[in-house]
Each structure stands twice: as structure tokens, then as C-alpha cells.
C-alpha positions as a Python dict, from the first residue, in 0.01 Angstrom:
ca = {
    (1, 'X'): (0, 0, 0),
    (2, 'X'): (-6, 317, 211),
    (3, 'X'): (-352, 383, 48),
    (4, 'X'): (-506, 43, 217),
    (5, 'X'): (-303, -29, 493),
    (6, 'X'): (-171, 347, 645),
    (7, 'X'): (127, 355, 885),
    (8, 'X'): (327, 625, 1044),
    (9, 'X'): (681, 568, 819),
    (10, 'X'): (510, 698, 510),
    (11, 'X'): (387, 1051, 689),
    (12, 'X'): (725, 1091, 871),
    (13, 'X'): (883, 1109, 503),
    (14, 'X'): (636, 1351, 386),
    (15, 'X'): (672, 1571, 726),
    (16, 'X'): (1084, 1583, 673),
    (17, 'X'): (1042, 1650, 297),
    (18, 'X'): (757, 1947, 334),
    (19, 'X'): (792, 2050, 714),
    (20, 'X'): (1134, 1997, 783),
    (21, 'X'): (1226, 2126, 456),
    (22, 'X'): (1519, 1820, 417),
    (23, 'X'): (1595, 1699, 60),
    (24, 'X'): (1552, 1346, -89),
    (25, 'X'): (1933, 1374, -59),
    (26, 'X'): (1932, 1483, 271),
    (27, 'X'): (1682, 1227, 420),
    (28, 'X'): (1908, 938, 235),
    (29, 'X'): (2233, 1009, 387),
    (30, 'X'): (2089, 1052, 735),
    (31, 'X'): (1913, 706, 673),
    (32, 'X'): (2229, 560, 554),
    (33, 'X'): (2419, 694, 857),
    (34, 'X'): (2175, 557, 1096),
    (35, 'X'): (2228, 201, 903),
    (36, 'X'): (2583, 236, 943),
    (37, 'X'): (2600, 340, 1343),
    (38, 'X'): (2322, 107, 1441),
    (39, 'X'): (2589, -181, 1248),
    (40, 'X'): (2907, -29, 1458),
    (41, 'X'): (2677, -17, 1748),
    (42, 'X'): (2619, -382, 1719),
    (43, 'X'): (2978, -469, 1657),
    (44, 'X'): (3100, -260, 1963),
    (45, 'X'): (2862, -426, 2203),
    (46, 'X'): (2944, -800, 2074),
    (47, 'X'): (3290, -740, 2072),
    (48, 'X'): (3362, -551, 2388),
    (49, 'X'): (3041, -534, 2573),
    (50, 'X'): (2852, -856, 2577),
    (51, 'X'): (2994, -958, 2903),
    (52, 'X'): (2888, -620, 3085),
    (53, 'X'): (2613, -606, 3336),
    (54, 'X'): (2299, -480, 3207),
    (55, 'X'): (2254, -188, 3518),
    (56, 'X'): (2580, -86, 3381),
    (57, 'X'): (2490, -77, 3068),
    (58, 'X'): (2178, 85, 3120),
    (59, 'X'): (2395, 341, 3319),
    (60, 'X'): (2617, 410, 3020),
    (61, 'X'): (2307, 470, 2801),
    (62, 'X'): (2157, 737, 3061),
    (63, 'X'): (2545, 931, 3082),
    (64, 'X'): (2496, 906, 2666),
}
């Protein structure tokens, strides 16, 4: 599909694997640790922060 229809995902692989010198192993575990924060991320801010203003929020993410 990438031959027909190019897009930026399938040349970011190929620069971690050859220029960043990550392995297949490597690039999998910090793709399954993104998965996992971005779900913990989602369950922190529905349980806790849903009622928060959004400046405040927004302030958070800038101290982050």
C-alpha cells in the first residue's frame, strides 16, 4: 500500500530501524508503552480531571 498511496508512518519506521539504530524489539515495546500511557492518560483525566477547567489544564500540560 505504501508503494501507491505513501505516508510518513512507513519512513518513520525505516528512519528508527536504520538511523536511529533501534531494534524491531526496541521499536515494539516503546509502541506498546505509548499504548499503555496514552490508556492511563485517558483513565486519569475521566476519572479525576474531567471537571477541571481547560486554562488549568492547559497550564498543567505547559509545567509537564
Amino acid at each position: 500500500m505504501g508503494l501507491t498511496n505513501p505516508n510518513f508512518s512507513e519512513w518513520l519506521y525505516y528512519f528508527k530501524l536504520d538511523v536511529a539504530h533501534l531494534t524491531q524489539f526496541q521499536y515494539s515495546m516503546l509502541s506498546l508503552m505509548g499504548a499503555i500511557l496514552l490508556s492511563v492518560g485517558v483513565a486519569v483525566y475521566s476519572i479525576w480531571l474531567k471537571e477541571v477547567e481547560t486554562r488549568t489544564l492547559l497550564t498543567i500540560a505547559l509545567c509537564v
